[in-house]
Backbone bond lengths (Angstrom), bond angles and torsions (degrees), N, CA, C in turn:
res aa  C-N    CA-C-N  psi(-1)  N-CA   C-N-CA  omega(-1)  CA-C   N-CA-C  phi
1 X - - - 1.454 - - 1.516 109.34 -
2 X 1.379 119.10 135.21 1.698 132.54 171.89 2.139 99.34 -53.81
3 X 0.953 79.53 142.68 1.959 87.73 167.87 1.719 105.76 -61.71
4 X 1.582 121.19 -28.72 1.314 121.94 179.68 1.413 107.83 -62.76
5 X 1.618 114.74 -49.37 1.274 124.07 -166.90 1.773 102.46 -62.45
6 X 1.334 114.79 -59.78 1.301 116.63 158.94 1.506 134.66 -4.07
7 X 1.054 86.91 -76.40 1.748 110.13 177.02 1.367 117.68 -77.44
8 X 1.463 120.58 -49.03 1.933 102.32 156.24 1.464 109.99 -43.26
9 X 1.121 121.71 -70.72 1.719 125.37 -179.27 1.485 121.48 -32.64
10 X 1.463 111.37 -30.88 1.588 118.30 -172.86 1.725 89.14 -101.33
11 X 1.219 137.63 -23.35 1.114 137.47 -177.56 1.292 106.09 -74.42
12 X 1.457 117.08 -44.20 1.822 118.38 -166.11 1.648 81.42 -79.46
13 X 1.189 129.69 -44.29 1.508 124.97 -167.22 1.729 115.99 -44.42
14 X 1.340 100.11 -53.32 1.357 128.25 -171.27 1.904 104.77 -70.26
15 X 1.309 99.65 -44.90 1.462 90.53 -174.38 1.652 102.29 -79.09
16 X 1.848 136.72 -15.66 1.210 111.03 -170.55 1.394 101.05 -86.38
17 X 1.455 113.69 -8.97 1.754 99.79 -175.40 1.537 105.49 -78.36
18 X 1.665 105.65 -23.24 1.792 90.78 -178.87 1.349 120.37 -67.21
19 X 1.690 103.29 -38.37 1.433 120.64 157.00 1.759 111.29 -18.00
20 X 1.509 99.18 -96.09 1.096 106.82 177.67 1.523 133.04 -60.97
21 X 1.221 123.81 -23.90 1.155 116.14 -169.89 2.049 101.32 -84.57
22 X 1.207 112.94 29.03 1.400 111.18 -166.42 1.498 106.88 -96.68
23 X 1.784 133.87 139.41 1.300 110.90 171.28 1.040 111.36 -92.40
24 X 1.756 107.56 151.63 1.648 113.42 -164.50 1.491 111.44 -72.00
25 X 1.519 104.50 -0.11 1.367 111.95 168.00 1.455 118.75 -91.32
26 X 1.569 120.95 82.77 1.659 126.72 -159.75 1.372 96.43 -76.09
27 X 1.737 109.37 146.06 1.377 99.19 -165.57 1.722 97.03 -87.52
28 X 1.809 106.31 175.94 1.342 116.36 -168.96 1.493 109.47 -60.44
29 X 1.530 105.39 -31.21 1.592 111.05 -145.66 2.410 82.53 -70.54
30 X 1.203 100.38 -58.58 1.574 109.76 -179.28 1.203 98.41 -58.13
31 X 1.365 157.12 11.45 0.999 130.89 153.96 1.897 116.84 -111.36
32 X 0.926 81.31 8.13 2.047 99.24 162.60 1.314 102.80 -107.79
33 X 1.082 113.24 -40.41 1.712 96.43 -179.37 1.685 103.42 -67.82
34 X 1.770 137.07 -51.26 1.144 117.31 154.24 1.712 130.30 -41.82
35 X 1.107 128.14 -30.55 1.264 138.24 -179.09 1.854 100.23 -61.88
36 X 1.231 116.15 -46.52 1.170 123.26 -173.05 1.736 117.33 -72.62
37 X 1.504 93.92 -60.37 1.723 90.90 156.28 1.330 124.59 -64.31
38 X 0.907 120.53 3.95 1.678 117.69 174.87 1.933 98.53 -102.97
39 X 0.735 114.00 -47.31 1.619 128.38 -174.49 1.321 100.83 -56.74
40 X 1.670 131.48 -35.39 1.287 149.13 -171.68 1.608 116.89 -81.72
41 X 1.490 105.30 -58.51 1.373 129.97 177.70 1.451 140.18 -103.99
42 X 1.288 92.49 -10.51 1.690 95.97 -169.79 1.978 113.46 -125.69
43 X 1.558 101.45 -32.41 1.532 124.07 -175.64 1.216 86.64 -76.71
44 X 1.367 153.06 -29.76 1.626 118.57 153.90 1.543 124.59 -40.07
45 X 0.882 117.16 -69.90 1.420 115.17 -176.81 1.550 128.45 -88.16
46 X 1.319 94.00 -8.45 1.856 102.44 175.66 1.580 110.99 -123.77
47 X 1.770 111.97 24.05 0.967 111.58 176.98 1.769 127.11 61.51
48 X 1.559 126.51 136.89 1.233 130.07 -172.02 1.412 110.58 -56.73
49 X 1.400 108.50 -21.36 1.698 105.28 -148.84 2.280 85.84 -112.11
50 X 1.188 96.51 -5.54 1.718 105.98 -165.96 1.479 118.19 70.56
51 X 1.119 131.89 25.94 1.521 132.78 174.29 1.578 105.47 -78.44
52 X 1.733 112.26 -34.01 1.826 114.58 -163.07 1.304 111.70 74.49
53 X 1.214 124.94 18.92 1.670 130.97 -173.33 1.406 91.75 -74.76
54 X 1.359 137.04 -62.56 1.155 145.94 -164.47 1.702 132.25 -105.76
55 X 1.458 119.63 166.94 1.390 103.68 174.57 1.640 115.25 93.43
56 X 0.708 121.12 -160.21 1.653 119.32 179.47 1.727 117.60 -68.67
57 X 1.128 99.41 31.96 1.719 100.71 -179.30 1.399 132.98 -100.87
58 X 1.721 92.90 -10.86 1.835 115.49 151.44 1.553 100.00 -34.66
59 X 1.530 94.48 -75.72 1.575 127.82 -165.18 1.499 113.48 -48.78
60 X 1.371 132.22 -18.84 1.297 121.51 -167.42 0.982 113.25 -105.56
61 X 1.449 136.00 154.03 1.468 127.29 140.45 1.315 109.68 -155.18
62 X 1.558 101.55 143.73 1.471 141.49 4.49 1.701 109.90 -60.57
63 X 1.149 113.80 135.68 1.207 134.52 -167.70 1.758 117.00 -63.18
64 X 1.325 135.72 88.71 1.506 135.97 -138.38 1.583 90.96 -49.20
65 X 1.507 94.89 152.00 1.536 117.47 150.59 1.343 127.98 -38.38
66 X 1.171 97.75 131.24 1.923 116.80 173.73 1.794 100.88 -86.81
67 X 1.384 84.00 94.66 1.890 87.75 174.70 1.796 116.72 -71.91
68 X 1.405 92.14 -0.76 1.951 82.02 175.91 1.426 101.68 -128.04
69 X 1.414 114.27 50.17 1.103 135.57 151.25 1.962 115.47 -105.17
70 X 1.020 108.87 -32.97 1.154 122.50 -176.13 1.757 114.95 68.38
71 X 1.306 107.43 17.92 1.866 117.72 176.35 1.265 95.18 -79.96
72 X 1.751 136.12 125.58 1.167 145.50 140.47 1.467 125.90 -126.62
73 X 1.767 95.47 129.30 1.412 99.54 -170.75 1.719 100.33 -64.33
74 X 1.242 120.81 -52.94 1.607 115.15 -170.23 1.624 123.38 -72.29
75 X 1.416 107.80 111.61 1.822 94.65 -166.95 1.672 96.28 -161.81
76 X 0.927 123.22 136.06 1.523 153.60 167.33 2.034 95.49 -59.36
77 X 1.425 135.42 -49.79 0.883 136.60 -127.91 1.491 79.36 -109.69
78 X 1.838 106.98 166.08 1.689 111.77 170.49 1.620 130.57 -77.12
79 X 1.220 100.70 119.59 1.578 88.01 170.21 0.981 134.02 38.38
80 X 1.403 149.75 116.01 1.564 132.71 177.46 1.275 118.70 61.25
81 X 1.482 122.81 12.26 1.388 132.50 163.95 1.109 118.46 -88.93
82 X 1.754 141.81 163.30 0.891 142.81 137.58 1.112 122.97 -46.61
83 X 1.588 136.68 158.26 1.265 142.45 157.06 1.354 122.35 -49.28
84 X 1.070 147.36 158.60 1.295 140.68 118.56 1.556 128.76 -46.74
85 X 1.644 131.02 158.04 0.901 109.95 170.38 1.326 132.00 -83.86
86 X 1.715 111.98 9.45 1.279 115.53 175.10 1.401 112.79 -79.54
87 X 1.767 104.33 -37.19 1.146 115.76 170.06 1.764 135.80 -30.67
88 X 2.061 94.76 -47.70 1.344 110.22 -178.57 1.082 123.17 -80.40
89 X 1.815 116.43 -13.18 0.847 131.66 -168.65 1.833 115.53 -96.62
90 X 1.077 104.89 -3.65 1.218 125.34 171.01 1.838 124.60 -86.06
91 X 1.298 79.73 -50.70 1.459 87.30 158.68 1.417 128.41 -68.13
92 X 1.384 107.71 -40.52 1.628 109.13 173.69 1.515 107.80 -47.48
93 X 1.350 114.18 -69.22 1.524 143.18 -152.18 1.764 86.16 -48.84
94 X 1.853 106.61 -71.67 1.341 111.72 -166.39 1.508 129.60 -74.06
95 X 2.032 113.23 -21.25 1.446 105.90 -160.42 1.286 128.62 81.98
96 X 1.082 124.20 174.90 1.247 136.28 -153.43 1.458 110.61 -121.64
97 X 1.544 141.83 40.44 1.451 109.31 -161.53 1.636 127.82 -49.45
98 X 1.272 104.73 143.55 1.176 113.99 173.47 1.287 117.94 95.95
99 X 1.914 107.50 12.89 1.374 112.61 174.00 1.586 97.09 -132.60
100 X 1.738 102.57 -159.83 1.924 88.36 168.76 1.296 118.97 -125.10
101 X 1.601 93.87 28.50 1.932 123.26 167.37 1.758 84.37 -61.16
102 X 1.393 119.42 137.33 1.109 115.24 -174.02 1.795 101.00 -135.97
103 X 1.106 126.59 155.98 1.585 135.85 -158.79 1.901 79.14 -72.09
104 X 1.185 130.33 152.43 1.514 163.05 93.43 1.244 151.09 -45.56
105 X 1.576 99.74 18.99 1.272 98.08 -179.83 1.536 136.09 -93.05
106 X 1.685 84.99 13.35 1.532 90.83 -172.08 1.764 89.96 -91.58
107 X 1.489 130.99 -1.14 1.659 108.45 157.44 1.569 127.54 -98.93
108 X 1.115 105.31 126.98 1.574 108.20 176.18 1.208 131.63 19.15
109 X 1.449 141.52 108.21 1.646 111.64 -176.93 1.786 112.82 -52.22
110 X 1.579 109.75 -47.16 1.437 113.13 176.76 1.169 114.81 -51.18
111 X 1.461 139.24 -26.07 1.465 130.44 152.00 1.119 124.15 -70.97
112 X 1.431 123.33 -36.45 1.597 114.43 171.53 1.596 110.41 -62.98
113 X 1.434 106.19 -38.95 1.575 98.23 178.09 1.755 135.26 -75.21
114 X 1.644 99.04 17.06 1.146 125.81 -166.14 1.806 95.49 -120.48
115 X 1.357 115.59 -41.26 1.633 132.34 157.73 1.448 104.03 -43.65
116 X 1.505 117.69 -71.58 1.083 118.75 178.47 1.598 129.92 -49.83
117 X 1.202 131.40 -30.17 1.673 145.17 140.74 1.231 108.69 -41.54
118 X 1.224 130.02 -66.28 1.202 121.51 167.61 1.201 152.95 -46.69
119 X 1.644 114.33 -47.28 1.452 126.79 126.23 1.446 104.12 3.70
120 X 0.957 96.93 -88.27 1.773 124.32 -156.00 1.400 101.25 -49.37
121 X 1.367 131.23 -18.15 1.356 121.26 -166.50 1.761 98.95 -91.18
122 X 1.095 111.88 12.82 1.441 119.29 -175.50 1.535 125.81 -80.19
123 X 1.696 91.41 -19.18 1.288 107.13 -168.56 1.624 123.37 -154.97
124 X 1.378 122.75 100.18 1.669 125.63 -153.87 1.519 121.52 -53.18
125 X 1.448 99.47 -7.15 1.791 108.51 169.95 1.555 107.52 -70.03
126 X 1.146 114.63 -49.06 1.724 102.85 175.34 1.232 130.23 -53.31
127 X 1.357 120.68 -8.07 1.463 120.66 175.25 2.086 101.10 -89.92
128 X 1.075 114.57 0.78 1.410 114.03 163.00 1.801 107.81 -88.31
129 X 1.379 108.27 171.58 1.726 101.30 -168.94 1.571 88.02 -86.65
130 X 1.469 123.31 167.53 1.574 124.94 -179.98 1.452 101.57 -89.62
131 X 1.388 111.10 -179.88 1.148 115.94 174.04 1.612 114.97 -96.87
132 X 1.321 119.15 141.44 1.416 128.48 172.95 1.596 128.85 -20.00
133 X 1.331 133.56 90.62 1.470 103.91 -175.64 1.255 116.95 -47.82
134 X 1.730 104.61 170.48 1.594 130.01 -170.26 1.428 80.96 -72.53
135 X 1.365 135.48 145.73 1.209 143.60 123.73 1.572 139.45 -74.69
136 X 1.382 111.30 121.10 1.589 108.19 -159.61 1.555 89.87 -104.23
137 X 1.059 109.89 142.74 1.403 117.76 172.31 1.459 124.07 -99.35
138 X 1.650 108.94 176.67 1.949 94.74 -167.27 1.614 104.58 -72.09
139 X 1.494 105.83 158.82 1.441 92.88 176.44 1.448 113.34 -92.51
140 X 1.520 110.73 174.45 1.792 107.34 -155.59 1.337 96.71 -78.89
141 X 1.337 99.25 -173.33 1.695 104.93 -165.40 1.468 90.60 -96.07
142 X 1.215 92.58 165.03 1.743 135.50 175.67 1.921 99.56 -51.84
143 X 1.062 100.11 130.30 1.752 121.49 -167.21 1.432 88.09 -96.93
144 X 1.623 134.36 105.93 1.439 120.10 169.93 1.199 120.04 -65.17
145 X 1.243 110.82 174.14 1.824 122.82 -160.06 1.522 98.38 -100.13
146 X 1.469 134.14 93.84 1.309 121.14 147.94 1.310 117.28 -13.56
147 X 1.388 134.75 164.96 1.615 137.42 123.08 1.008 117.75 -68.06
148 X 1.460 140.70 -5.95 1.517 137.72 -170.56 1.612 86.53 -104.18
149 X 1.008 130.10 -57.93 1.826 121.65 163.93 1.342 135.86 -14.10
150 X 1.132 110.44 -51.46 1.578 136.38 -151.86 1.509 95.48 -80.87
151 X 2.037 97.98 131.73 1.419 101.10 179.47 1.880 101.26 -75.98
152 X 1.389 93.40 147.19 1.828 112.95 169.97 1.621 104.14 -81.62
C-alpha cells in the first residue's frame, strides 16, 4: 500500500470512531458554538428560525432548504429518511453544486460537527435514532475481452 492509501484509510478510520463514539446527547456548550455558526453563516439564507421564509431567498435559486421540514436531497439513508450526521456533514464541508449552498470547509470540522447538532435541533425526528444507510456494494469484476469481440 502507497503512504497516501494509508493515511486516507487511517483518516476514514479515525473520523468513523469520532462519528460514532459521540453521545447522542451533544453537549450545551457545542451546541452554541453551532448556534453561533449557523446565526453567522447559514440563517442568511435558511433563515434564523430554519424555515428559508426570509433573508436572501428572493435572491436564490433554487430557493435554500427548509431545515424544519426535515426533506433532504443528500442522504446515505432510504427515501423519506432522515440523514445521518455524516450525511449533513458532508454537505456542510462540500456544498451543493449548482446551488448557492456553498462548501464550508474553511470552518473547523469540530465546529461543523457542532453545526451539524444544531441543524438537527430544527426538527423533533432527529432526536429518534436514523435509519441505516443504503449499502452499495463492490462493483462486479471486469468481463474479459474475447479476440472474437474486439473492434477491427
Amino acid at each position: 500500500m502507497r503512504k497516501g492509501q494509508i493515511l486516507l484509510i487511517g483518516g476514514v478510520v479515525f473520523f468513523s470512531f469520532g462519528i460514532l463514539g459521540q453521545s447522542p446527547a451533544f453537549s450545551e456548550g457545542a451546541l452554541d458554538v453551532g448556534k453561533g455558526i449557523y446565526e453567522k453563516r447559514c440563517g442568511v439564507c435558511h433563515g434564523h428560525d430554519g424555515k428559508a421564509e426570509h433573508g436572501a431567498r428572493e435572491f436564490l435559486y433554487p430557493k435554500p432548504r427548509d431545515l424544519t421540514a426535515g426533506k433532504f436531497k443528500i442522504r446515505s439513508t432510504p427515501s423519506g429518511s432522515l440523514p445521518t450526521d455524516e450525511d449533513l456533514l458532508k454537505t456542510i464541508s462540500n456544498g451543493i453544486a449548482g446551488t448557492s449552498m456553498p462548501s464550508w470547509r474553511s470552518i473547523p470540522e469540530k465546529e461543523r460537527l457542532a453545526l451539524v447538532q444544531y441543524i438537527k435541533t430544527f426538527d423533533e425526528r432527529f432526536k429518534t435514532p436514523p435509519r441505516k444507510p443504503i449499502p452499495i456494494g463492490s462493483p462486479p469484476p471486469r468481463t474479459p475481452i474475447s479476440k472474437n469481440s474486439r473492434s477491427r
